[in-house]
FITI-801764 format. One record per residue (C-alpha): residue in three letters; x, y, z. Coordinates in Angstrom, 2 decimals, m for minus. Each point is the difference from the previous one (the first is absolute). Layout:
BEGIN
 residu    east   north      up
    ALA       X       Y       Z
...
END
This chain:
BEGIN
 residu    east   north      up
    UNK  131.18   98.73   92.40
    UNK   m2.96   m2.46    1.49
    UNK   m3.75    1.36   m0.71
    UNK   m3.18   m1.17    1.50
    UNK   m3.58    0.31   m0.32
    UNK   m2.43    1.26    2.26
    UNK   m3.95    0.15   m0.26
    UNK   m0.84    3.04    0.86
    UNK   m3.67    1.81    1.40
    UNK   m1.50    3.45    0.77
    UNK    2.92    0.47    2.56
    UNK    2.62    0.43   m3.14
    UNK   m1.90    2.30   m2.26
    UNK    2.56    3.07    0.90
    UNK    3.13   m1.75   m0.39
    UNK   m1.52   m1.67   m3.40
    UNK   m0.93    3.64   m1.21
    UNK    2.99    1.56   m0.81
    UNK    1.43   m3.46   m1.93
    UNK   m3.32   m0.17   m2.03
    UNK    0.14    3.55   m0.60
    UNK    3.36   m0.90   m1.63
    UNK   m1.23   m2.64   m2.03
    UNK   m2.53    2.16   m1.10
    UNK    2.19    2.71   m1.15
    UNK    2.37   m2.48   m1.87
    UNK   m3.13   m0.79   m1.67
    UNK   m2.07    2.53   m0.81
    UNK   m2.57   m0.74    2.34
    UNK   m1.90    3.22    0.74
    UNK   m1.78   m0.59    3.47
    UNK    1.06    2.31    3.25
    UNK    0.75   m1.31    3.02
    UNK   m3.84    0.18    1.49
    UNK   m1.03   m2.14   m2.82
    UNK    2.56   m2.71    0.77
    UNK   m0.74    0.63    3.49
    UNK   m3.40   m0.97   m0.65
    UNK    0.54   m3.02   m2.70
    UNK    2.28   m1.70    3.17
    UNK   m2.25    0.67    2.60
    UNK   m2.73   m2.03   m2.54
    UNK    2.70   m2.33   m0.40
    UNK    0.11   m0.96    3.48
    UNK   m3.27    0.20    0.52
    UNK   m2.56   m3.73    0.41
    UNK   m1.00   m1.56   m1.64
    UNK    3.72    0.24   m1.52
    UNK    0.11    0.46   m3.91
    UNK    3.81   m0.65   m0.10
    UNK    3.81    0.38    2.21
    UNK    2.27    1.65    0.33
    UNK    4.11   m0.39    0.77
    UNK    2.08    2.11    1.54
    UNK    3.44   m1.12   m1.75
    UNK    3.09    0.35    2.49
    UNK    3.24   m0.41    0.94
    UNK    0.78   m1.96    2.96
    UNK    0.80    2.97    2.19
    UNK   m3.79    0.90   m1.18
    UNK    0.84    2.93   m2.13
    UNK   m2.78    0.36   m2.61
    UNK    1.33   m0.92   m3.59
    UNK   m3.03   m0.41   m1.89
    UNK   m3.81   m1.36   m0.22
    UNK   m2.30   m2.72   m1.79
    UNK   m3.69    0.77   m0.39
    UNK   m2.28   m2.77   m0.94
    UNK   m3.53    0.46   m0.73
    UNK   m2.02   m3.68    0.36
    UNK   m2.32   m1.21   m2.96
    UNK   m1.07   m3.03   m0.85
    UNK   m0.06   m2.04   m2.92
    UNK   m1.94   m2.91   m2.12
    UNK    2.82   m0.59   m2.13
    UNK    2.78   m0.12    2.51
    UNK   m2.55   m2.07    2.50
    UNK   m0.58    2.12    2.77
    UNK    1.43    3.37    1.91
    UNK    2.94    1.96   m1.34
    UNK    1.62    2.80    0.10
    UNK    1.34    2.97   m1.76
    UNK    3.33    1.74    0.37
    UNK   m1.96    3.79    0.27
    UNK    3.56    1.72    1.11
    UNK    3.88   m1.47   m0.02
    UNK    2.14    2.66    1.03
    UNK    4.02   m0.60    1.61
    UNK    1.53    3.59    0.81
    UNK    3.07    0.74   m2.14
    UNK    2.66   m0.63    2.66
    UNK   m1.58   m3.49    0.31
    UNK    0.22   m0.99   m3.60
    UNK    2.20   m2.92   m1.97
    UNK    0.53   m1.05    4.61
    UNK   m2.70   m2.95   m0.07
    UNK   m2.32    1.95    1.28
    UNK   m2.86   m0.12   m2.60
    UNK    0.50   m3.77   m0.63
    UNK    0.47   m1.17    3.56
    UNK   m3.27    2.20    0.06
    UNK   m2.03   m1.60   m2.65
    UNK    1.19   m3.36    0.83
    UNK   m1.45    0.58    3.70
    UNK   m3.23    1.50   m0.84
    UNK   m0.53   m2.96   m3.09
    UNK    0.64   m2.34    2.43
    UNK   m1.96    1.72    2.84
    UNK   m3.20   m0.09   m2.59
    UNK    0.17   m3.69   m0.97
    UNK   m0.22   m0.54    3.55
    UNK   m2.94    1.58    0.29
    UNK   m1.01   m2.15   m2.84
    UNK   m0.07    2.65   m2.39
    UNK    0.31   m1.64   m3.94
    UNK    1.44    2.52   m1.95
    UNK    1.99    3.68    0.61
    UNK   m0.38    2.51   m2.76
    UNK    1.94    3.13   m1.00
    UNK    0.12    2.71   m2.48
    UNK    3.11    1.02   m1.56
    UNK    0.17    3.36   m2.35
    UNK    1.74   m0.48   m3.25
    UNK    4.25    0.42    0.28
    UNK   m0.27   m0.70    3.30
    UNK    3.16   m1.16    1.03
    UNK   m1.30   m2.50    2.23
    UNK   m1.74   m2.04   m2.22
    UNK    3.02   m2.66    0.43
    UNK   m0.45    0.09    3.68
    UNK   m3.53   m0.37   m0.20
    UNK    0.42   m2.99   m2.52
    UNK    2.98   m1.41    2.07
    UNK   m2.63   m0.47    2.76
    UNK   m3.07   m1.75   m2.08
    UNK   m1.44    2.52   m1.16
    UNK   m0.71   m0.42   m3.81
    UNK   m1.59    2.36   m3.01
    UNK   m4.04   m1.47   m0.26
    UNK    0.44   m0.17   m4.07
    UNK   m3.26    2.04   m1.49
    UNK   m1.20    1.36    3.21
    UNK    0.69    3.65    1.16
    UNK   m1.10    1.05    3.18
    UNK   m2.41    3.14   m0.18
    UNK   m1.56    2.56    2.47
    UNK   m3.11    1.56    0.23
    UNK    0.22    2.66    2.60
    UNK   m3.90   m0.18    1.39
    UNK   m0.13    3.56    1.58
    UNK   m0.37    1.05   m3.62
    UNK   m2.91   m2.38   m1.04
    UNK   m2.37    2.24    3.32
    UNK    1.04    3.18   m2.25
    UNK   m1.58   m1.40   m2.94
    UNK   m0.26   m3.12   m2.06
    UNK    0.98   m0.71   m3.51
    UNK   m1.63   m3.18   m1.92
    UNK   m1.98   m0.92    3.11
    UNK   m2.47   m2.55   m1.09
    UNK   m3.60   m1.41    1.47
    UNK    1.48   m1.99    2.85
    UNK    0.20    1.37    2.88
    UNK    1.27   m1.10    3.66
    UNK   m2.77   m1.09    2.61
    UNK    0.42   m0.03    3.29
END
């Protein structure tokens, strides 16, 4: 089967719910559909913090999706981006789809003149080969880590004398 990419806006939010509703289920995501809702409407929104693909087959059925959230770096020399969500619906799987997919969007993103793509992978995943089949490779001593900052408005712990100005 042939897949293709497509960049996707506001327009696409509903048919991108119920696939990243999926993904989130696989894994373990707990958000309901009006937060995701909301997170893809911000997605879409200007100035744009990232893309997203709709991945499909050629007759246009919806097999998957890419999110990439934009960044940008010092080390790698400018803009880049980070693979947020990678999701290919079951019955699309070990077809193509996901690399034809990543291959696309990589390519899409160096056009752009992005320098670098990023992703997280959770230990055992069975991608990992895919991943490092495609360039990706394992950052030796760094681990990416996440500070979710609706908890640091709740309160702070080791906050020290600096403090943001405006």
């Amino acid at each position: 089967m042939s897949y293709r990419i497509a960049r996707a806006g506001a327009d696409r939010i509903e048919e991108a719910l119920p696939l990243v509703a999926a993904f989130h289920a696989e894994e373990g995501v707990e958000a309901d559909d009006a937060h995701r809702r909301r997170a893809l409407a911000a997605l879409f929104a200007e100035p744009c913090p990232g893309a997203f693909w709709m991945i499909e087959t050629e007759g246009g059925e919806a097999a998957g999706y890419i999110c990439v959230a934009f960044g940008w770096s010092i080390e790698f020399g400018g803009r880049d981006g980070f693979v947020d969500e990678f999701y290919v619906a079951p019955a699309h799987r070990g077809r193509g789809a996901g690399r034809a997919a990543l291959r696309a969007v990589a390519d899409a993103l160096a056009a752009e003149g992005l320098a670098a793509l990023h992703l997280e992978v959770e230990d055992g995943n069975q991608a990992m080969p895919f991943y490092e089949s495609e360039g990706f490779a394992w950052r030796p001593h760094y681990h990416l880590m996440s500070a979710p900052l609706g908890a640091r408005l709740r309160g702070r712990r080791g906050a020290g004398p600096i403090t943001p100005s405006s």
